[in-house]
C-alpha positions, -999 to +999 in steps of 0.1 A: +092+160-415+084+126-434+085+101-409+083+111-374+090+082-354+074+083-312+084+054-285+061+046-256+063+013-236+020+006-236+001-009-270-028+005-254-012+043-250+003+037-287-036+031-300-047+063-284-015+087-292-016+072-330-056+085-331-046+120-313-021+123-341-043+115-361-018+088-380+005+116-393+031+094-370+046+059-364+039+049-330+057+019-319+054+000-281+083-012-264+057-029-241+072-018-210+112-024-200+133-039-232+165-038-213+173-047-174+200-065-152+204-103-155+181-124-133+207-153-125+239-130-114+243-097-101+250-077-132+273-052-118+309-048-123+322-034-086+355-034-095+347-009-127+328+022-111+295-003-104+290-005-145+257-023-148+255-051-173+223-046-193+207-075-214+177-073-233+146-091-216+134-126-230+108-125-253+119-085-261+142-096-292+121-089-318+104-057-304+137-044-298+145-049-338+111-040-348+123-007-328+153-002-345+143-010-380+116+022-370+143+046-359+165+039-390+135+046-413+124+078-390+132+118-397+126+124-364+122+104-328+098+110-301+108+092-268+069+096-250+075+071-221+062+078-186+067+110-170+091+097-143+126+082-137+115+051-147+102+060-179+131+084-187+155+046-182+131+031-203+136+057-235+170+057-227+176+022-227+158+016-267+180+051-274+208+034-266+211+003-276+201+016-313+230+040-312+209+067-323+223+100-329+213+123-298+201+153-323+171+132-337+157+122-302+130+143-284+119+139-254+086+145-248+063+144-213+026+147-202+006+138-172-023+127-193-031+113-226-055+137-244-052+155-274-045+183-261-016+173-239+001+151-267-002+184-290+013+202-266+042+181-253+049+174-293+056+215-293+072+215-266+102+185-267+131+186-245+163+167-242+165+130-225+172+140-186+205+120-180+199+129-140+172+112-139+187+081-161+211+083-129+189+086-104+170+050-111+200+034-121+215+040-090+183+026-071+182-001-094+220-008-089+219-001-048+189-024-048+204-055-065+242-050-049+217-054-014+190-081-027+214-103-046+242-105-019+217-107+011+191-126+001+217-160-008+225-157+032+188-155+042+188-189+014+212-211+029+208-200+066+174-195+074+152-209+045+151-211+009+137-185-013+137-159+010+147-124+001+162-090+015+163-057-003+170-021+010+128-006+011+113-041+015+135-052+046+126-018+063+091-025+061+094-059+073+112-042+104+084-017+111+057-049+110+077-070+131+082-046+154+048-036+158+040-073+166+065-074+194+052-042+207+017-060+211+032-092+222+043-073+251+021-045+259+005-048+291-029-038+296-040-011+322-075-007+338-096+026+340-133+036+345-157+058+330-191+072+340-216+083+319-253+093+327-286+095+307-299+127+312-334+140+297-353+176+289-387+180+275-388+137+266-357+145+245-327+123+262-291+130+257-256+115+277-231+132+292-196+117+310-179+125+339-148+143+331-138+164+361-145+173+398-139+204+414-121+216+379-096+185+385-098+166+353-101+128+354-094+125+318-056+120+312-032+108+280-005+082+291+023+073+270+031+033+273+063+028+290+076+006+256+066+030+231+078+061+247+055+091+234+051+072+200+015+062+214-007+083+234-035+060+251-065+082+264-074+067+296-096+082+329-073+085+364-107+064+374-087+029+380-112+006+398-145-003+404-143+005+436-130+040+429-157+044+403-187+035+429-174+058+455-181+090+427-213+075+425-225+071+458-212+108+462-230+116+432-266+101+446-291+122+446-273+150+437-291+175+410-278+179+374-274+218+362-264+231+333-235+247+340-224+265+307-235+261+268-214+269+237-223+273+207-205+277+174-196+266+140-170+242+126-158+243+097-145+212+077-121+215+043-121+192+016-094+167+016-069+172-017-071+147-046-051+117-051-012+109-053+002+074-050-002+069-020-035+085-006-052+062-031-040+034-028-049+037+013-085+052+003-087+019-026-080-004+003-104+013+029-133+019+007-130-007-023-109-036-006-089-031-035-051-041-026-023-017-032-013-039-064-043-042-080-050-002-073-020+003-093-029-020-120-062-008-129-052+028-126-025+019-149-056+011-177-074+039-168-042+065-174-036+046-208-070+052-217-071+087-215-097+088-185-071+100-155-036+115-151-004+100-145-010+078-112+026+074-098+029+111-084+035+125-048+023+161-061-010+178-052-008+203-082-038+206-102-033+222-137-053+256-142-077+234-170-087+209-150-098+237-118-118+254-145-132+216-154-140+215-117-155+247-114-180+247-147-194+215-132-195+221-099-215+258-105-238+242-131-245+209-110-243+224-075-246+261-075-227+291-066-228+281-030-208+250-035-178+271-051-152+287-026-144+323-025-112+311-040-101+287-060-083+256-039-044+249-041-025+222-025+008+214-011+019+184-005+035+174+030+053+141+017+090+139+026+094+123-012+084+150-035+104+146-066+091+154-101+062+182-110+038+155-118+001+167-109-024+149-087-041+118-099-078+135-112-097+128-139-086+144-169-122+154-186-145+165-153-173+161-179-173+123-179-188+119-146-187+079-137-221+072-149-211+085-181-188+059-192-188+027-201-159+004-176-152-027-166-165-028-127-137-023-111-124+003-134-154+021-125-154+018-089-115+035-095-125+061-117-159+070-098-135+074-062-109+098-081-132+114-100-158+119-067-122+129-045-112+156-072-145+175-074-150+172-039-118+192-035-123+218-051-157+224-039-168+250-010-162+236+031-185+219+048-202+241+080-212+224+110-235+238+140-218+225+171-230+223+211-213+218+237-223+215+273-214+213+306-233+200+333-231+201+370-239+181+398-228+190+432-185+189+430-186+166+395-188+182+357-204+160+332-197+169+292-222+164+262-218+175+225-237+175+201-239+191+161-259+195+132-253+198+098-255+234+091-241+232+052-229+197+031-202+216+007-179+190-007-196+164+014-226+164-006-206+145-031-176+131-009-195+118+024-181+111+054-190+093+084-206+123+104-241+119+124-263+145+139-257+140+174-289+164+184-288+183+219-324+195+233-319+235+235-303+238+266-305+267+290-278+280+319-294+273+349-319+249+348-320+216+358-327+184+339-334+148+349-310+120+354-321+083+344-291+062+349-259+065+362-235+041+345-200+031+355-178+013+325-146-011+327-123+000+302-085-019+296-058+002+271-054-015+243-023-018+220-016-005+191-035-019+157-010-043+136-003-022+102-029-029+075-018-027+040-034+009+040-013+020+072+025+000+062+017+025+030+015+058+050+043+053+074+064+044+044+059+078+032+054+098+061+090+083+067+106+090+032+108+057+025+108+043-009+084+059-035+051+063-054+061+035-073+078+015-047+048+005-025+028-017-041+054-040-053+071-040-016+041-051+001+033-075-026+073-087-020+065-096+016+032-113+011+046-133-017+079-144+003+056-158+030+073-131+056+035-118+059-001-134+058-032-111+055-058-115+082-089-094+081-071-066+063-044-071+088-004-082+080+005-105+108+043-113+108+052-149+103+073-173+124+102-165+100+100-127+099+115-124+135+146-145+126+153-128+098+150-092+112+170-104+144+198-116+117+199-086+098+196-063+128+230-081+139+250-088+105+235-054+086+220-025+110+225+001+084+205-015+059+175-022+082+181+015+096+153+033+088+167+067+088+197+057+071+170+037+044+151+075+042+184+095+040+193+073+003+158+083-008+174+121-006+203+108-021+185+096-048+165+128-057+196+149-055+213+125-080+180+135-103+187+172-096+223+171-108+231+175-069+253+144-064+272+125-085+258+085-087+293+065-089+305+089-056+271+083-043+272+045-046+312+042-035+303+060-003+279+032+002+293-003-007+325+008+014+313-001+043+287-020+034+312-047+015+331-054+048+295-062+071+290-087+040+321-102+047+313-104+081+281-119+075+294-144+050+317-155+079+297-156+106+262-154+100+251-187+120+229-214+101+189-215+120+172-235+095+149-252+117+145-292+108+131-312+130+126-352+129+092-370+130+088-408+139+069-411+103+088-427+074+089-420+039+062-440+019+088-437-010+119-444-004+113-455+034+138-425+049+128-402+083+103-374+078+115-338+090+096-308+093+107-279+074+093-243+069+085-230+035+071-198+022+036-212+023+041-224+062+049-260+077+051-287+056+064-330+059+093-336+039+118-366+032+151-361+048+169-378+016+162-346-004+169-339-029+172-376-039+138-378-026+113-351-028+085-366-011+064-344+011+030-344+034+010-318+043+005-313+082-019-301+103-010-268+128-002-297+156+023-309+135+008-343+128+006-354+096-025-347+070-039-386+058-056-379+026-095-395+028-104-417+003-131-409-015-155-437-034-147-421-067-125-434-092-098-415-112-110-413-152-076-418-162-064-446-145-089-462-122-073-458-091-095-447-060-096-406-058-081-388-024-090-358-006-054-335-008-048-301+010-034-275-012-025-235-011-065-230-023-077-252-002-089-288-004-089-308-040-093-345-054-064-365-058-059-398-079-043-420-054-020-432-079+001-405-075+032-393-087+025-422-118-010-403-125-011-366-115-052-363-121-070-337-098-105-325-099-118-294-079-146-300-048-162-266-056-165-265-093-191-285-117-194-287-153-230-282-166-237-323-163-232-323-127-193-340-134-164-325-117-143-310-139-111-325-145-073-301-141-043-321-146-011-310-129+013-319-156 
């Protein structure tokens, strides 16, 4: 073996596989996809079995013959791309295209990037998987045969630069839906009663939950959400209800009427996959779904964590005896469990043996290395997460106590940490709640008696965390579709983010309404979850991808000819009285993916356009007593997507802008030009 050749798509991974191999082989970066559909048409031939026309990316021309001129020269090729479908496209693509003969190529996988696991994988080669070529092909082509026959009739009917595709118009559903659930959930009433009660100066509460064994506490399911929501409420409904139990109450003496004692014992959660850390990332980092991905993505090609696009829970026999050597030196015997911890996962989109996202050396803890911050913050929550579950339960003293005066029960709990276990290193929000020692029998005192107005609430909008776990629990899309769909939304201004929230936009409702009419199916979300099992049984050699994709377009080509027909123009312009300091036309107001905005209505001859307030009136720039440095006109105060910003009032002749916010170190604004 002279000159054995491996492929990967990251520079970064290339540095560290070229140092593991210690330079005894070529390793070459395709820097991520060299091949994909056309951007400008739809790239696949219906008429020939769905043939996808692939063209090599811009900018990818000399890579690719950097590639080639590598293969020609090499005794033997190594295709080390990701350990997924997409990776397996990418080595197939660069195989491919360089018309390589199929007995040189190896394929070869890992879930990490370590020495060890390069060595190995480097023993152990297989063939390219042509399943799973299939299987993201036929996503890829299913995706685009939706997006790019859709998304024109969302363009020129509702508003430009909108888009539909087969995951991302699903989630847009479940949002939307959610909003019109709260828009018309009606509130209900209820009362609670709780009373301060006190033994030996040490005071506790309790709250009324039953009289004569006749519980008040009840679960309702809302009349629009059938039993998807259960709402805890009391059968207490009014005040006056709620006085009556305590005038009945008054004077009555509180006894304890029972006292329980036991332990409760609390398991570790499992590591990471996909999807449980980018939800944890967004809960405990404010780190959105996108940017989890993208600095896990740095962290994997640096060696420090496994392969981070998984929906597994396995945990190679290495890293548990990692685990367990730290935890029994750091910790002690105590903190081990009887047996070692295994994991199954419960998603409905299990596909490839990938392991869970841990680190791959438990010996660099997080203080140990050396990361950028937010690399750091990553690392330190997987690596925390993946020691914590493998690490002994946690055990929990807990009290509970009923109390009785005259017909009525009152209910207090308390607990106490008896053992941490894995909390000692993965904490969670649990408080001693401390109960005096209580004794059947005996009375204690009451100190207040309070009555509390309640009103059910509605269901939370979905946060970027939540959208992510119903997509799974659902089956829809995958590991690596998340991120990039909720990004989608954000980006085509169907969503804005408010307090961690995703509130649907003005233009999210018609769209869902139109494609709930023109294309149920594809906003179906069962039908959406069934492809996703399509899909993996293409990858296991189950299903056949042409059949698979015929059985779809069928009937999906004649609701697009419907649609073209039919689908009804709602592009909302509306005329102003203001005229058009240009060219002197009527003003309209249009909608565009960054909200409301003025426009001429001689576009495109005229592109003039005004920001407006949320009234609809328009924005009048302020004139500011500075002048523009280029051309001496007076500067304006503009609105823009990041806020306010300085203007040259000359413009469009001089397009000079200064930031408000930002100073150079003589106190001068400094200058950005727009050109």
């Amino acid at each position: 073996m002279k000159n054995p050749l491996v492929i990967v798509e990251s520079p970064t991974k290339a540095k560290m596989i070229t140092n593991f191999l210690k330079k005894k082989y070529k390793v070459i970066a395709s820097k991520g996809h060299v091949f994909d559909l056309p951007q400008k048409h739809l790239g696949v031939n219906i008429k020939n079995n769905f043939k996808p026309s692939y063209k090599i990316l811009p900018g990818k021309e000399k890579i690719m013959e950097e590639i080639k001129s590598a293969i020609i020269k090499a005794s033997d090729i190594y295709v080390a791309t990701d350990y997924d479908r997409e990776g397996e496209a990418i080595g197939w693509h660069i195989i491919e295209s360089a018309k390589v003969d199929p007995k040189k190529v190896k394929r070869i996988v890992f879930h990490e990037i370590t020495q060890a696991a390069i060595e190995d994988a480097i023993k152990n080669p297989r063939s390219m998987d042509g399943n799973l070529v299939d299987a993201q092909q036929s996503r890829r082509i299913l995706d685009r045969l939706v997006g790019y026959q859709i998304s024109p009739l969302l363009g020129k009917n509702v508003r430009k630069g909108l888009s539909a595709g087969r995951v991302q118009s699903v989630t847009l559903r479940l949002i939307v839906e959610r909003e019109n659930e709260i828009k018309d959930f009606k509130s209900q009433e209820y009362w609670t009663i709780s009373v301060s009660l006190e033994k030996n100066q040490e005071k506790f509460n309790a709250e009324l939950v039953s009289k004569s064994e006749k519980k008040y506490q009840t679960t309702i399911s809302h009349e629009l959400f059938a039993e998807k929501y259960n709402i805890k409420v009391t059968s207490i409904k009014t005040e006056k209800e709620a006085n009556a139990i305590l005038e009945d109450i008054n004077n009555g003496e509180f006894i304890v009427n029972s006292v329980d004692r036991s332990e409760r014992v609390r398991n570790p959660l499992p590591p990471f996959m996909t999807s449980t850390l980018q939800r944890e990332a967004i809960n405990k980092l404010s780190f959105n779904s996108a940017r989890t991905m993208s600095i896990a993505q740095r962290l994997y090609e640096n060696g420090f964590i496994t392969y981070m696009r998984t929906d597994s829970l396995d945990i190679s026999a290495v890293a548990q005896k990692q685990a367990k050597d730290y935890i029994l030196k750091n910790f002690g015997k105590e903190y081990l469990p009887p047996k070692t911890r295994f994991y199954k996962t419960k998603s409905k989109s299990a596909q490839e043996a990938h392991e869970a996202i841990r680190p791959t050396d438990v010996s660099k803890n997080p203080e140990s290395l050396s990361l950028e911050k937010d690399e750091q913050k990553l690392y330190k929550l997987i690596w925390l997460r993946f020691i914590a579950s493998q690490m002994s339960s946690a055990i929990v003293n807990a009290v509970s106590v009923d109390i009785k005066v005259k017909d009525y029960m009152f209910h207090s709990t308390g607990s106490s940490m008896k053992f941490d276990g894995y909390l000692k290193v993965y904490p969670e929000d649990l408080k001693d709640t401390m109960l005096p020692d209580l004794i059947v029998g005996e009375k204690v005192k009451s100190e207040n008696i309070v009555p509390k107005q309640h009103f059910t609430e509605p269901p939370p909008r979905y946060t970027e965390a939540s959208i992510i776990k119903t997509l799974e629990e659902r089956g829809i899309g995958r590991p690596s579709t998340y991120a990039p769909t909720v990004s989608t939304l954000k980006h085509r201004g169907y969503v804005n983010i408010e307090k961690m929230k995703l509130i649907p936009q003005d233009v999210s409702f018609t769209v869902i309404d139109i494609l709930k009419k023109y294309f149920p199916e594809i906003i179906d979300i069962n039908f959406t979850a069934e492809m996703e099992e399509k899909l993996d049984m293409i990858a296991e050699g189950k299903v056949e991808w042409i059949k698979m994709i015929t059985d779809f377009y069928n009937p999906f080509s004649k609701t697009l000819d419907n649609a073209k027909a039919n689908m009804e123009n709602v592009k909302k312009v509306i005329e102003t009285t203001e005229k058009c300091e240009k060219c002197g036309s009527i003003m309209v107001i249009r909608e565009g993916r960054f909200g409301k905005f003025m426009a001429c209505s001689n576009f495109p001859k005229c592109r003039n356009t005004m920001s407006i307030d949320k009234e609809g009136h328009k924005i009048v720039p302020e004139v500011t007593n500075e002048k523009c440095p280029k051309c001496g006109m007076s500067m304006v105060v503009r609105s823009g997507r990041r806020g306010k910003f300085l203007a040259c009032s000359g413009y469009p002749k001089c397009k000079t802008t200064k930031n408000l916010d930002s100073e150079d170190k003589n106190g001068i604004q400094k200058e950005q030009s727009t050109e």
